[in-house]
C-alpha positions in Angstrom: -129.6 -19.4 14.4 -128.8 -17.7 10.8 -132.7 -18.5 9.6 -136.2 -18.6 11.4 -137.0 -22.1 10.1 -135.4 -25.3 9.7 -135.5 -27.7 7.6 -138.6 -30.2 7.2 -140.7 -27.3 7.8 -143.4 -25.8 5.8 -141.0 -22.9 5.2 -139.0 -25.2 3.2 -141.6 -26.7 1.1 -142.6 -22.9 0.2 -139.3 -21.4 -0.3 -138.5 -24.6 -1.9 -141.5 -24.1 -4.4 -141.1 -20.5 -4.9 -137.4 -21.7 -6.6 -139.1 -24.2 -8.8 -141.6 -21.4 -9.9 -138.6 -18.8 -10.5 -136.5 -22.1 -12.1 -139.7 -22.4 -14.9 -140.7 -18.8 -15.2 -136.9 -18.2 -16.5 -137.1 -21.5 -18.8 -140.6 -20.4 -20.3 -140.1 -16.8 -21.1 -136.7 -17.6 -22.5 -138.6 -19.0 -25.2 -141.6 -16.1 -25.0 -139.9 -12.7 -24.5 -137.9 -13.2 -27.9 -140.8 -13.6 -30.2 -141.3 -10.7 -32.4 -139.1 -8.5 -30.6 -135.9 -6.2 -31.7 -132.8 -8.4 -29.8 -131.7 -5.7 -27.3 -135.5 -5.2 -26.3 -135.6 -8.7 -25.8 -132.2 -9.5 -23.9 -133.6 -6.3 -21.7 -136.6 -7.9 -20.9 -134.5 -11.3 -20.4 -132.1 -9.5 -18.0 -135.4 -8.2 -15.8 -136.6 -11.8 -15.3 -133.3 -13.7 -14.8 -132.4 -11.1 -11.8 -135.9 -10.8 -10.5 -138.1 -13.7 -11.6 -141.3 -12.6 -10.2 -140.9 -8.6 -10.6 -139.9 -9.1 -14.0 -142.7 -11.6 -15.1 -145.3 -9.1 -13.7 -143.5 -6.2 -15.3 -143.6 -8.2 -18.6 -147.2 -8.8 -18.4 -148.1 -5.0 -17.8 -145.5 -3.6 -20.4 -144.2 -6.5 -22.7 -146.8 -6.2 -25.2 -146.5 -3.0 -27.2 -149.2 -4.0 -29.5 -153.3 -3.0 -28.9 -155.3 -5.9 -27.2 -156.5 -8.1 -29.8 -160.1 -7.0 -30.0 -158.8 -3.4 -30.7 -156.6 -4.5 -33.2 -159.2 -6.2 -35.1 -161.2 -3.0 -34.8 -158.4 -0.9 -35.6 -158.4 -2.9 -39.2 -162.1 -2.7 -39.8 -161.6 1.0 -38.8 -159.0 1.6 -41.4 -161.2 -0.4 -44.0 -164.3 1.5 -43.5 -162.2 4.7 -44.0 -160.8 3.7 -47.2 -163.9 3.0 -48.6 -164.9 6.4 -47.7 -161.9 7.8 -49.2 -162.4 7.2 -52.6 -161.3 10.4 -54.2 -157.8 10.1 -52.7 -157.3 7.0 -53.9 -157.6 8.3 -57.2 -155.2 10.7 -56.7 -152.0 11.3 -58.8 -149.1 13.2 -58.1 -147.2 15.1 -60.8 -144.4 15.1 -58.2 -141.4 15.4 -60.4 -138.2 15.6 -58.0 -135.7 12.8 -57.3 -136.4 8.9 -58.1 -135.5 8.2 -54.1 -138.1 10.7 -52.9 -140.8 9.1 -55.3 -139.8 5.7 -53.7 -140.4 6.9 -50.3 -143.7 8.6 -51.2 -144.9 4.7 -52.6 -143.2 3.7 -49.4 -145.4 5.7 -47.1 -148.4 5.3 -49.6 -148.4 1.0 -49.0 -147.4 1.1 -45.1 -150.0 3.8 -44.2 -152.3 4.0 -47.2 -152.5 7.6 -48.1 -150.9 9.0 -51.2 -148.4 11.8 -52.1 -150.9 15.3 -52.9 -149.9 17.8 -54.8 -151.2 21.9 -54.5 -150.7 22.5 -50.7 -149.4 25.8 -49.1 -147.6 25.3 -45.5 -146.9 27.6 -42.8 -144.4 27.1 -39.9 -145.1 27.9 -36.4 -142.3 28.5 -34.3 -143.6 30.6 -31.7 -145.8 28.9 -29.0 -148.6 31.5 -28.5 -148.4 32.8 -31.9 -149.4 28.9 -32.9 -152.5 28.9 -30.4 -153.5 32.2 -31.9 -153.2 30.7 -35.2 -155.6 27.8 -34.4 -157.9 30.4 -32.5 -158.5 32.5 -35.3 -159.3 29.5 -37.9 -161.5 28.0 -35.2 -163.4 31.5 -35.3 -164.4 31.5 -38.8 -165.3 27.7 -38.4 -168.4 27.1 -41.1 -169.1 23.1 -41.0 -166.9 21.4 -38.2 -164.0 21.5 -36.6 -162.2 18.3 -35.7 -159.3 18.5 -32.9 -157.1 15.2 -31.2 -154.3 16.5 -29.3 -152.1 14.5 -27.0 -152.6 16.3 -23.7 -154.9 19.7 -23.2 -156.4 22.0 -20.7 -158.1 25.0 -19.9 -155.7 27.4 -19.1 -154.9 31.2 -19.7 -152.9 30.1 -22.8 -155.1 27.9 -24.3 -158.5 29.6 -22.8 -159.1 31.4 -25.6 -159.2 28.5 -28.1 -161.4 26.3 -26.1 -164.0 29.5 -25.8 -163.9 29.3 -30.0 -164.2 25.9 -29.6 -167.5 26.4 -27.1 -168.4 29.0 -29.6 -168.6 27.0 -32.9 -170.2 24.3 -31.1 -173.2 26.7 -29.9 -173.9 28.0 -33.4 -174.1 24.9 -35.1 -170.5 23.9 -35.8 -170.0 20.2 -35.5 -167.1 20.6 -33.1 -165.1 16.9 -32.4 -162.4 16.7 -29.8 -160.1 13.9 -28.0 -157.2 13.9 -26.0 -155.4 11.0 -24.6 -156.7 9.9 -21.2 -153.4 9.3 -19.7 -151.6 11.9 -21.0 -154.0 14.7 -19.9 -154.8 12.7 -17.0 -151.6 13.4 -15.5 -151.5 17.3 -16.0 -152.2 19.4 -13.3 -156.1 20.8 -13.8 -157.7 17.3 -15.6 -161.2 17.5 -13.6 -161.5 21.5 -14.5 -160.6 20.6 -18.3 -163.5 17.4 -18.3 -166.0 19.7 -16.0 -166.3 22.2 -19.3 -166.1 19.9 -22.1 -169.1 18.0 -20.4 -170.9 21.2 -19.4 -171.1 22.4 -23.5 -172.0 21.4 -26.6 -168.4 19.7 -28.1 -168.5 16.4 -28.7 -165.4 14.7 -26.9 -164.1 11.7 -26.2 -161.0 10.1 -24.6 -157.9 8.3 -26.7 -157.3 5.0 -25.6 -159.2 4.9 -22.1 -157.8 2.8 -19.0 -161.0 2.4 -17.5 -161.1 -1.1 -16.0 -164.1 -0.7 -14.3 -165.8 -0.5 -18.3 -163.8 -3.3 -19.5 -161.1 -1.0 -21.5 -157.5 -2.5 -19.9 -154.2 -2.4 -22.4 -150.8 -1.9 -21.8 -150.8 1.2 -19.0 -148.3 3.3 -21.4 -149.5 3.2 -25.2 -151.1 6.6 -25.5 -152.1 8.2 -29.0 -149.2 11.1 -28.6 -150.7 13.0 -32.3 -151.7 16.5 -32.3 -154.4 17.1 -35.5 -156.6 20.1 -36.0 -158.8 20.3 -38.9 -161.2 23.4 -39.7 -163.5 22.3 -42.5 -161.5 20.5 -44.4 -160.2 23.6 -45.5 -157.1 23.9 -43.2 -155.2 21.9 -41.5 -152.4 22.1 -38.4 -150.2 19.3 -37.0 -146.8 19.3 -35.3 -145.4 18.6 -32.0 -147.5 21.0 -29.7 -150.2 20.1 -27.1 -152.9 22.5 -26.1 -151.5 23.8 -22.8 -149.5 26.7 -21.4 -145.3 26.3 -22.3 -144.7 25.5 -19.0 -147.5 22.7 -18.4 -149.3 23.8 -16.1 -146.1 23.0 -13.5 -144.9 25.5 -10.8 -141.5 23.6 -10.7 -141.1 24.7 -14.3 -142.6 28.1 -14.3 -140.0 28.6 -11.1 -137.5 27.2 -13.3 -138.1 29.2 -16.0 -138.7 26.0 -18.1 -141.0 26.4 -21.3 -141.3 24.1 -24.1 -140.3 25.1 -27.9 -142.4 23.9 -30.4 -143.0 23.7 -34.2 -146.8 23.8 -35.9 -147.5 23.9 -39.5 -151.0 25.8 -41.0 -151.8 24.1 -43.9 -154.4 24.5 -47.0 -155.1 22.0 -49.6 -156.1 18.7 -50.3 -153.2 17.5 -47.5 -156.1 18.5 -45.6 -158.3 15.7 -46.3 -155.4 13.0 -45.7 -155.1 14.3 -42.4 -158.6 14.6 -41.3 -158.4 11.0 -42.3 -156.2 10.2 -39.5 -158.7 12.3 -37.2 -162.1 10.2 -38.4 -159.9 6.9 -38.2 -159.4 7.5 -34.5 -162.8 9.3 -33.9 -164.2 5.7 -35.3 -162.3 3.9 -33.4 -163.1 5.8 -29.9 -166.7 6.3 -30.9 -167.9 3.9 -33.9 -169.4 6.9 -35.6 -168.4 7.1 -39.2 -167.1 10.8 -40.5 -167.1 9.7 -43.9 -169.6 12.5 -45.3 -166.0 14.7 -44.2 -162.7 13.0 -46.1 -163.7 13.8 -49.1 -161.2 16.4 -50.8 -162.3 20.2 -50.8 -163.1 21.5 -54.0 -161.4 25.2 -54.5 -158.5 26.8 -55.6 -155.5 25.7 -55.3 -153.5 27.2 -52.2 -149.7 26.2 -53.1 -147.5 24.7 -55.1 -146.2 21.9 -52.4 -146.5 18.4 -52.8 -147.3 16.5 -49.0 -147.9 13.4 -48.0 -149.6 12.2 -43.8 -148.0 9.1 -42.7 -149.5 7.2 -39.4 -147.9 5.6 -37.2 -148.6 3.2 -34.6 -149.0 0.1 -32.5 -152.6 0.3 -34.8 -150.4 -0.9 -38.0 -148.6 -4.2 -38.2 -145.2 -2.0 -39.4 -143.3 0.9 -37.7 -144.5 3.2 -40.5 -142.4 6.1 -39.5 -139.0 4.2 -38.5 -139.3 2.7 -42.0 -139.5 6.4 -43.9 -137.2 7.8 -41.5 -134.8 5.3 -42.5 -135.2 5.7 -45.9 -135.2 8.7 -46.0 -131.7 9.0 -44.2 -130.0 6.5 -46.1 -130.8 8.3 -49.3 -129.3 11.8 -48.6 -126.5 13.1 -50.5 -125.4 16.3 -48.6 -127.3 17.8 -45.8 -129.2 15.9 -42.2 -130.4 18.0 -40.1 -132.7 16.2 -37.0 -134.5 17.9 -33.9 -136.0 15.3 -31.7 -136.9 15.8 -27.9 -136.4 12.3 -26.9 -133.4 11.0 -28.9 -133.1 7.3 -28.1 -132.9 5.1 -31.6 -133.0 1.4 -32.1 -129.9 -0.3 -34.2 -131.2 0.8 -37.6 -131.8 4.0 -37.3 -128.5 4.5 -34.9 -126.7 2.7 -38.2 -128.2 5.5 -40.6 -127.1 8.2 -39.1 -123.7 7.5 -38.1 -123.7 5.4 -41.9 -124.5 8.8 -43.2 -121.6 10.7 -41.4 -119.3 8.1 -42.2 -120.1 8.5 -46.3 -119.3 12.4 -45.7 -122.9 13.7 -45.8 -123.3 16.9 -43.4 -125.8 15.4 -40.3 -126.4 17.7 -37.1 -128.7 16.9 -34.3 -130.6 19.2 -31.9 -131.3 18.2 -28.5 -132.3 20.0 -25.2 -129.0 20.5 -22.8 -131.5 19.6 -20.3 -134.7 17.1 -20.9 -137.7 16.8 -18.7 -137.5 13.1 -18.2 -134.7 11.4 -16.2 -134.4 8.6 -17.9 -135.0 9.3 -21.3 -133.0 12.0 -21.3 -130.1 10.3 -20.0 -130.8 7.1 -22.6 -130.4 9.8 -24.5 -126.7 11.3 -23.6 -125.6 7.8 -24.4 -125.3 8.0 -27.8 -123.6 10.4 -27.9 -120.1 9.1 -28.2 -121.0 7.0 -30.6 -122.4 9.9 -33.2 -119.3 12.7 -32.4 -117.3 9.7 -33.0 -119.0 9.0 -36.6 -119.0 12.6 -37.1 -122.2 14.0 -36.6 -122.3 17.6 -34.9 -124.4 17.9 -31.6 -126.2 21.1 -30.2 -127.6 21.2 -26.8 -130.3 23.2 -27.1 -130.0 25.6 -23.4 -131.5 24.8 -20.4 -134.3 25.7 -18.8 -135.8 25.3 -22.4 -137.2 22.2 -23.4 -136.9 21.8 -27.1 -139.5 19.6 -28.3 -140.2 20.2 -32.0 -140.1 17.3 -33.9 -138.6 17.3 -37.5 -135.9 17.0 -39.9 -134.6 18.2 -43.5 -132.5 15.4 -46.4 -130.7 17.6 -48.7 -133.0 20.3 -50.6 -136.0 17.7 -51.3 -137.8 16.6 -48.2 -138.7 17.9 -45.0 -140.6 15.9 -42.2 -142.3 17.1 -39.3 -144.8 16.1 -36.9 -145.8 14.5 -33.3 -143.2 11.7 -33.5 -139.7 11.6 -31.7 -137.1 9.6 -33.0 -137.0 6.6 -29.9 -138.5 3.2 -29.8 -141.9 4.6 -27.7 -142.9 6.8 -31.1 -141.8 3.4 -33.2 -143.3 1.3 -31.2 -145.9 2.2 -28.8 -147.7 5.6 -29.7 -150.1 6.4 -32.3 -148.2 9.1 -34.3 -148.7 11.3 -37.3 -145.8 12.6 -39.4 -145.9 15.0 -42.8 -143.5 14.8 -45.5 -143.3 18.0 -47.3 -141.5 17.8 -50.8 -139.0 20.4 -52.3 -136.6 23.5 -51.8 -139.6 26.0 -50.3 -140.3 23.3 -47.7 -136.5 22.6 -46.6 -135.5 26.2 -46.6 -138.7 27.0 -44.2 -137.4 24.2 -42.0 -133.8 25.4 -42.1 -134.8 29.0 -41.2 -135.9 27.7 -38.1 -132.7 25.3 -37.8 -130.7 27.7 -37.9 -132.8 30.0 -35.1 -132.2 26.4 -33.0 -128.3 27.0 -33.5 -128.2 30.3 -32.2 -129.8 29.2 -29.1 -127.6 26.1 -28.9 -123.8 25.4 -27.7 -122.3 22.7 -29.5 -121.2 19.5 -28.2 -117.5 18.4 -28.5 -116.3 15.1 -28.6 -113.1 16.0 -26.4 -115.3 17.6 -23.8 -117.8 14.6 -23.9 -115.4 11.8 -22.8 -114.3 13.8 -19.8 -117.9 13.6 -18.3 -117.6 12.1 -14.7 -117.9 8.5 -14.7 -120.7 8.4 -12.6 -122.6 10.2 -15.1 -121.7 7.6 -17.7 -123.0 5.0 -15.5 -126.5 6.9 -15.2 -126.3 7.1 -18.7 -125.8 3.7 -19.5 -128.1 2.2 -17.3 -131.0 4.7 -18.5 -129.9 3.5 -21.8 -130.9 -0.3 -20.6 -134.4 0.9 -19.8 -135.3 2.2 -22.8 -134.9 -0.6 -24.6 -138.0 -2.9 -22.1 -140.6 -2.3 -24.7 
């Protein structure tokens, strides 16, 4: 007999209802999954369901909704209006910002989708080397006078990063108002979690976690947004913010350290009133995590002025109705004249921004991407290596960044006139899902800091050929190809 039942049983009438169920789940989300959705995300998602009714539906309901639950979001936007009103003297800042029309459009660009202007008077800093930034951050947290306000995407109390959290243990016990969150499922998932909350709760710093998945209190959301910025703030005074988490370069990992693996990063120290803006972004998610108001903090420190560079913060996140940092990043690209240069981790772009790079190598402008040779995530990285034909074919020059090392600095240079850094990869999660923070710094001192380190990139990099790239083996295409499909259920 080919089946244990027969027909006219109670299997039947199951099986047979199951079908019906499968039949109206397809016809329903057909008409759902489309709704304010990119088409290749939504034809993903589409794809899931029509081969696996019931998986994908259940899939859809944990991950289809990139936005925060709708009591957040309505918190989120009473968040954001309580810190503008405490923001008054930023809003009536003016830049004297005097460089190209297209970088002035940006700046009013970045100023409507995220609300903070364009400052002028800043001094900036780059951080290449990973201990030498933790240093950095140690010794302003030492002279610490007021309060120190730190969000980072993952952390943990290790010998690399031991050192800090002892300032940080320090400021608080003389008096130093000393603020601190992490994201709860990014540092959850680190090796040494319980030893990292068991002496934050034992001293005096006031912490919190980012975006908690606690359902036993009532806080569920979509299991992967996390808030993936990195924001330290000394007094207002200065500033750092880039692509680094507080934890040793090879995350705490014995596969890695075995490896050899370490992660290379890029901070910026900054002074001025960019300072302020930032710390904005700090008390906007402090409020929203705590409900305690930091407004007696965001207002611009008065003394002289550090630099001559003009900066602007832009946040990003499922927290705004727009993709804030796909919008400038597009701008931005479309706009150059001579010169990309792009260092993302996690390369995996929607249409539009895949259409203004290659656009831009196509009009004859000069674009080069850094990558790792090797990333740390299957199936990002392999997303990844499938646009790759796609860009050598439109011209733009690859370098694989070599393996063990992970290169995951975050940033990017137009021309002589802009330079962008910050916590946000260029792939639909950092549009879409994360809470971000990027920095747009304006003019030749800022791009030729950048490129200094670009070009330190290239000498650690072997460059990608188009030739060598279409005689992969074709089962790595496949892998490619099929990572590629993933990345776009969002």
């Amino acid at each position: 007999m080919l089946f244990p039942f027969q027909f006219g049983t109670e299997w039947t009438w199951l099986l047979g209802a199951w079908a019906i169920v499968e039949i109206v789940l397809r016809v329903v989300l057909l008409g759902v999954i489309p709704g304010n959705r990119r088409p290749t995300t939504a034809m993903a998602w589409l794809l899931a369901v029509f081969l696996v009714p019931s998986v994908g539906f259940v899939l859809f309901l944990l991950f289809g909704n990139f936005r925060l639950s709708r009591r957040r979001r309505e918190q989120q936007e009473q968040v954001n209006d309580r810190v503008r009103a405490g923001t008054s003297a930023l809003a009536d800042v003016v830049s004297t910002y005097s460089g190209p029309e297209w970088v002035t459009s940006a700046g009013e660009l970045n100023r409507r989708l995220g609300s903070l202007p364009m400052v002028d008077g800043n001094s900036v800093e780059l951080f290449p080397g990973y201990e030498e930034s933790i240093k950095a951050m140690t010794e302003a947290v030492r002279g610490a006078k007021k309060f120190v306000n730190a969000e980072f995407y993952i952390m943990s109390s290790d010998s690399v990063t031991d050192e800090l959290l002892t300032e940080l243990e320090n400021a608080a016990a003389r008096g130093v108002s000393v603020r601190l969150l992490f994201d709860h499922i990014g540092t959850l998932r680190i090796p040494g979690y319980r030893r990292l909350v068991r002496r934050l709760s034992s001293g005096q710093i006031q912490w919190r976690r980012m975006l908690p998945l606690l359902p036993i209190h009532g806080q569920w959301r979509r299991p992967d947004l996390r808030n993936h910025r990195k924001i330290l703030v000394i007094d207002g005074e200065i500033a750092f913010t880039g692509s680094q988490n507080l934890i040793e370069p090879s995350y705490n990992n014995p596969k890695h350290r075995r490896a050899g693996r370490k992660w290379v990063e890029l901070m910026a120290r900054m002074e001025g009133p960019i300072v302020a803006t930032l710390n904005v972004v700090f008390a906007t998610d402090w409020l929203s995590e705590t409900d305690e108001s930091l407004e007696n903090q965001l207002q611009v420190a008065v003394q002289a002025t550090p630099g001559r560079m003009t900066a602007q913060v832009v946040p990003s996140g499922p927290g705004f109705v727009t993709e804030n940092n796909l919008r400038l990043f597009n701008t931005l690209i479309y706009s150059a004249q001579h010169r990309i240069s792009i260092c993302s981790p996690y390369f995996v772009p929607d249409d539009s921004l895949l259409y203004a790079i290659t656009t831009a190598a196509q009009r004859g402008v000069d674009v080069e991407l850094f990558v790792s040779e090797k990333g740390d995530q299957f199936l990002v990285h392999h997303a990844q290596r499938s646009y790759y034909e796609a860009l050598l074919e439109a011209g733009v020059r690859i370098y694989l960044y070599r393996a063990p090392y992970v290169l995951h600095a975050k940033h990017f240079t137009i021309d002589e006139e802009v330079a962008v850094l910050g916590s946000s990869n260029m792939d639909m999660r950092s549009f879409s899902l994360n809470m971000e923070v990027s920095v747009m710094l304006l003019g030749a001192e800022a791009v030729d800091s950048m490129r200094s380190v670009e070009s330190s990139y290239r000498e650690m990099c072997r460059e990608l050929t188009l030739e060598g790239w279409l005689h992969r083996p074709m089962l790595a295409k496949y892998v490619d190809n099929v990572a590629r499909l993933t990345a776009t259920l969002q």
